[in-house]
C-alpha positions in Angstrom: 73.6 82.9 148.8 70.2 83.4 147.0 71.4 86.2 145.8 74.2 84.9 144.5 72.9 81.9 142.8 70.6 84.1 140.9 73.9 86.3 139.9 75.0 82.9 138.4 72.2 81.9 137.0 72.1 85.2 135.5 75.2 85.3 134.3 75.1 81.6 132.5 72.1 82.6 130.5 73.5 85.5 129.0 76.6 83.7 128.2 74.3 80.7 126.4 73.1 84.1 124.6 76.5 84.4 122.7 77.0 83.0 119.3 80.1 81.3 118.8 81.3 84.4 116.8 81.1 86.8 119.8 81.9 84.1 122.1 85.4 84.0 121.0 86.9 87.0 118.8 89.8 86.0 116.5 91.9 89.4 116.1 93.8 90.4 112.8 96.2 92.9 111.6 95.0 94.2 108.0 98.3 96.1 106.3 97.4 98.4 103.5 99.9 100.1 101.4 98.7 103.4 102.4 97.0 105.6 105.0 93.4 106.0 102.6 90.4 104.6 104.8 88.7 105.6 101.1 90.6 103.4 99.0 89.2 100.5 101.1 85.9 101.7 101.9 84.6 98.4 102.2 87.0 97.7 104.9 86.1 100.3 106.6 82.3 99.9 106.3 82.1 96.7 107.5 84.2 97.8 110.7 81.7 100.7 111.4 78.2 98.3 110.6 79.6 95.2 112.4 80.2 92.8 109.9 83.2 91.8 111.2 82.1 91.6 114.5 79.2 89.1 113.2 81.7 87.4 111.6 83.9 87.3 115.6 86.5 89.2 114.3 88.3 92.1 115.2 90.6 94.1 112.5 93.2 96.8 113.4 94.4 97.9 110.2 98.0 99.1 109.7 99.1 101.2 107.1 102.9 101.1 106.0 104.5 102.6 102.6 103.7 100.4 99.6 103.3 96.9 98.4 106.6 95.6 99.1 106.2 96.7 102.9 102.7 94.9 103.0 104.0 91.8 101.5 107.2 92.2 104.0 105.1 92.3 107.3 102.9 89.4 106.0 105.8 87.3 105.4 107.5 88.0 109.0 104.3 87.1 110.3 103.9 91.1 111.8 100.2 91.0 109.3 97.6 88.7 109.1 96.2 90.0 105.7 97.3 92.9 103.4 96.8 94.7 100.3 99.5 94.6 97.8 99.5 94.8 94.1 99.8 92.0 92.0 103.2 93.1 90.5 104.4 92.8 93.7 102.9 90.0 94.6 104.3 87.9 91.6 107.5 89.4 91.8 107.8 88.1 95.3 106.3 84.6 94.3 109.4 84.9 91.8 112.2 85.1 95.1 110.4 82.0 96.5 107.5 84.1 99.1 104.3 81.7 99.0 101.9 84.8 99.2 98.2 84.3 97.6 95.7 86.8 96.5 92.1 85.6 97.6 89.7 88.8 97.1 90.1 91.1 93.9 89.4 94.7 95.9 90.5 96.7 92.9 88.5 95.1 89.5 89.8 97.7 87.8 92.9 99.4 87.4 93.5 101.8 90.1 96.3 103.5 88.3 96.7 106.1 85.2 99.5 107.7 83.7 99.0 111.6 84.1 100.7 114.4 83.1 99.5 118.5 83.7 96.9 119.9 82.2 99.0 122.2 79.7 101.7 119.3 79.1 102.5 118.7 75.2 101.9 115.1 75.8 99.5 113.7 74.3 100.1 109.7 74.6 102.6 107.7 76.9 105.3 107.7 73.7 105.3 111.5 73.9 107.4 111.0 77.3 111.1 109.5 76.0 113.2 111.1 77.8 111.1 112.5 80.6 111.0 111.8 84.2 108.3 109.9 85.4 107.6 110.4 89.2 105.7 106.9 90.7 104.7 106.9 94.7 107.7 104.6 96.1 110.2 102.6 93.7 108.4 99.6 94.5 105.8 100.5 94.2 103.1 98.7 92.3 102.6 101.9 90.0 106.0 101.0 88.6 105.4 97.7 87.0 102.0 99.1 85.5 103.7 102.3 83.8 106.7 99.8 82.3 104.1 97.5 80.8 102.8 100.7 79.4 106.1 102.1 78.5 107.7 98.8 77.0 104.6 98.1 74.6 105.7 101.5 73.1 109.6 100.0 72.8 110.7 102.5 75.2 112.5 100.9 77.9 113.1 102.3 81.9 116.8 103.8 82.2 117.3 104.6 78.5 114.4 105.9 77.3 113.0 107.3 80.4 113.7 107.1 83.9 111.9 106.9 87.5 112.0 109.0 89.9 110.5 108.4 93.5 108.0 111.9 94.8 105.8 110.3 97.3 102.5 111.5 97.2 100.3 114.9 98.4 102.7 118.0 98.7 106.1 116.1 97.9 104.5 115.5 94.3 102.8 119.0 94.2 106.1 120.3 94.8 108.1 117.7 92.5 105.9 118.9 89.3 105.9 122.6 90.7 109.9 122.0 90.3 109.7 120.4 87.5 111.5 117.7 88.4 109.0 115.3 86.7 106.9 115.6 83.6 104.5 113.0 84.2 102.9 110.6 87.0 102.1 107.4 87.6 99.5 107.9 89.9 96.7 106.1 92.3 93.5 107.3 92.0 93.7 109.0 95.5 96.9 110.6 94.0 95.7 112.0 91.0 92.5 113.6 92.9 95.0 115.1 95.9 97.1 116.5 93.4 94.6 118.5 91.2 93.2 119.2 94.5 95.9 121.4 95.1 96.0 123.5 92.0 97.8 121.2 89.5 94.8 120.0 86.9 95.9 116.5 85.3 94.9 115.0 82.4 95.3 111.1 82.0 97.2 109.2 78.6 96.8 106.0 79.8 95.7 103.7 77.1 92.6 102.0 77.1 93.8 98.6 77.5 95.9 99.0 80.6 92.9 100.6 82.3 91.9 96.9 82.6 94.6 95.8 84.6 92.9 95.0 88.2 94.5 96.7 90.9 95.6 95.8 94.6 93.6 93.2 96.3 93.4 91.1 99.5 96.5 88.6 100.1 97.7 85.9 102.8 100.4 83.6 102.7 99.7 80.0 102.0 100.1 79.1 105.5 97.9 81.6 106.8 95.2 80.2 104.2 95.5 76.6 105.6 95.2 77.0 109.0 92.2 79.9 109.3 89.7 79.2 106.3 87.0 80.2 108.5 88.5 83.4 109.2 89.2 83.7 105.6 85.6 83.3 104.6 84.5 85.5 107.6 86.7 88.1 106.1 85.9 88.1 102.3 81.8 88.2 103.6 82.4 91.4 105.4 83.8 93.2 102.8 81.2 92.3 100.6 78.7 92.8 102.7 80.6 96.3 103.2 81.4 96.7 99.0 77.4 96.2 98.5 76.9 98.8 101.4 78.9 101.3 100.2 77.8 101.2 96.5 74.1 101.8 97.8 73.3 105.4 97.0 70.8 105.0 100.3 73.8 104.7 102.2 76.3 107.4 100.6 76.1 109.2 104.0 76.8 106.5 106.4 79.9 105.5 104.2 81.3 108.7 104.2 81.3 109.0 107.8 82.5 105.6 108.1 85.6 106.3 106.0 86.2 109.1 108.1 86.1 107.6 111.3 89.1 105.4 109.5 91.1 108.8 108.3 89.0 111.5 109.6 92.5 114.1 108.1 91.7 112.3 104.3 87.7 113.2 105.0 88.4 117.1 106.3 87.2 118.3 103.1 83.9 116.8 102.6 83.7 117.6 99.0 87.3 116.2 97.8 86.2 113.0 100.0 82.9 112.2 98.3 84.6 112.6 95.0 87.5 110.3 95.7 84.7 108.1 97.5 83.1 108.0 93.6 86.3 107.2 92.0 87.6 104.6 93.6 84.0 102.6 93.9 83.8 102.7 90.0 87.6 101.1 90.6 86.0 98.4 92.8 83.1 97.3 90.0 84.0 94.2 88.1 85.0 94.4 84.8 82.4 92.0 83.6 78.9 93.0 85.9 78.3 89.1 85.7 81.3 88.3 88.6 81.0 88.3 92.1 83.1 90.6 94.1 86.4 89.8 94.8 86.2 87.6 91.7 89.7 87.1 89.7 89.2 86.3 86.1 92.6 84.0 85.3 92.7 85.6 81.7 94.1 88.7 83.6 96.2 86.9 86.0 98.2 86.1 82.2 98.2 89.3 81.2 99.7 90.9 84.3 102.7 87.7 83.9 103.1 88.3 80.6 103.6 91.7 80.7 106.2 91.6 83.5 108.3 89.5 82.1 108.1 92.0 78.8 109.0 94.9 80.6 112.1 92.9 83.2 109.7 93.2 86.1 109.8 89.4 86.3 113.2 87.2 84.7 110.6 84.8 83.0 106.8 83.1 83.9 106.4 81.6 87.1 105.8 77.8 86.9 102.2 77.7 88.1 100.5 81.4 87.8 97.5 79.5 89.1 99.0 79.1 92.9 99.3 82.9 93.0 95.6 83.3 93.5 92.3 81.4 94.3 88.9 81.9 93.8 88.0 78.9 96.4 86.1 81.2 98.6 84.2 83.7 96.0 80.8 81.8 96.2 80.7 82.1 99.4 81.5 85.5 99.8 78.6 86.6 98.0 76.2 84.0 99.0 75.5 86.3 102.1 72.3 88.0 102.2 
């Protein structure tokens, strides 16, 4: 019996050892709209450093095809938080879907419009009356290239048309067939495809290049009831973001990424050079915001040109509801 009261004993003080956080682990499904560990780096870093751990969570991250699957699988209730693009995410706001962006992953815009190397384009209007190949249809590559598109008075179906290639060797072989003449591409995509022989060259106009990217979302009811787990989340990734952008730790984040894709990171070289691109993405625009910051003024812009280009029937009543910043401070109070 001595032996087992000392068992006990022993056991009861490393339990009143625990922090609340590892006491009880909250687990979540993270959807991202595609298979890159790179693209969210910060994800990824602060699943291999523990952040999330500290924070007594536990992320298994799911990646399906695009935006409009992330935003499905949040509203079903199959994802806790996801990644979609904010086209997307107001165009489902428009059908009634009470989805909210709360971080800002991509500051920048994560998307160009590219064409080859030797192409005779020199500027989007040089493509009426090409094909331009996007990743999915619903992508949200597509609404950025019709903003682009309808500011020149060139509008989808008449002028130029879509065409859906996927990504990696079904694009390669969609411009090797010549089935397209340009690309809407992700960063990842642009890199993969010169990668493999086809040098790109971007035309996307200055101002678009502002247009922030995909970013962390939840439904409204997922906000109310887990706050906590919201902030936890948001000060891991920064915590990871900051991490990752540390030259010191260019090593560790590599193999951290890799650990999330370890095919993406088989070619060391391409995987350090996407890892480059898509943390300049990940920089605010202005250096004076936080990370995961949303400036509102953009928030417009996006609406505004939606609704130019068809991909929304008119403004939504209250942009403001589509995002919050409540939980920004916070974020990057952590040390």
């Amino acid at each position: 019996m001595t032996g087992m009261k000392r068992m006990g004993a022993a056991l009861l003080f490393a339990m009143s050892m625990l922090s609340p956080a590892s006491a009880e682990v909250k687990e979540l499904t993270i959807v991202v709209p595609n298979p890159s560990a790179i693209n969210v780096y910060p994800l990824h870093v602060a699943v291999g450093e523990g952040y999330f751990a500290e924070e007594g969570l536990s992320v298994k991250v799911e990646a399906v095809n695009g935006s409009a699957s992330v935003l499905q699988l949040l509203a079903s209730g199959q994802g806790d938080i996801g990644q979609p693009g904010p086209a997307p995410l107001l165009a489902a706001r428009a059908r009634g879907e009470d989805v909210v962006f709360i971080y800002n992953h991509f500051s920048r815009s994560v998307f160009g419009l590219v064409v080859p190397e030797d192409s005779p384009a020199k500027t989007p209007a040089d493509l009426k009356g090409v094909t331009i190949g996007v990743g999915t249809a619903d992508g949200a590559e597509v609404g950025f290239t019709r903003g682009i598109m309808n500011d020149l008075g060139l509008k989808d179906g008449a002028d130029y048309e879509f065409l859906a290639i996927g990504d990696g060797g079904t694009a390669v072989a969609a411009f090797l067939n010549k089935e397209v003449g340009a690309y809407a591409a992700a960063v990842a995509d642009s890199a993969i495809i010169s990668s493999r022989g086809i040098p790109l060259r971007e035309i996307t106009p200055e101002p678009y290049l502002d247009y922030f990217g995909n970013g962390w979302a939840v439904t409204r009811k997922f906000l109310d009831e887990n706050k906590e787990t919201v902030e936890g989340f948001g000060r891991a990734l920064v915590r990871g973001t900051k991490f990752g952008l540390d030259p010191a730790n260019r090593d560790a984040t590599l193999k951290h990424v890799a650990a999330g894709n370890p095919q993406e990171s088989e070619d060391p070289v391409f995987a350090a050079a996407l890892l480059t691109a898509i943390q300049g993405r990940t920089l605010p625009v202005d250096s004076k915001d936080p990370f995961g910051y949303m400036p509102p003024a953009a928030w417009v812009k996006w609406q505004e040109s939606l609704v130019a280009s068809g991909g929304l029937e008119k403004p939504l009543d209250n942009i403001e509801e589509a995002y919050t910043n409540q939980f920004v401070e916070t974020w990057n109070a952590a040390k």
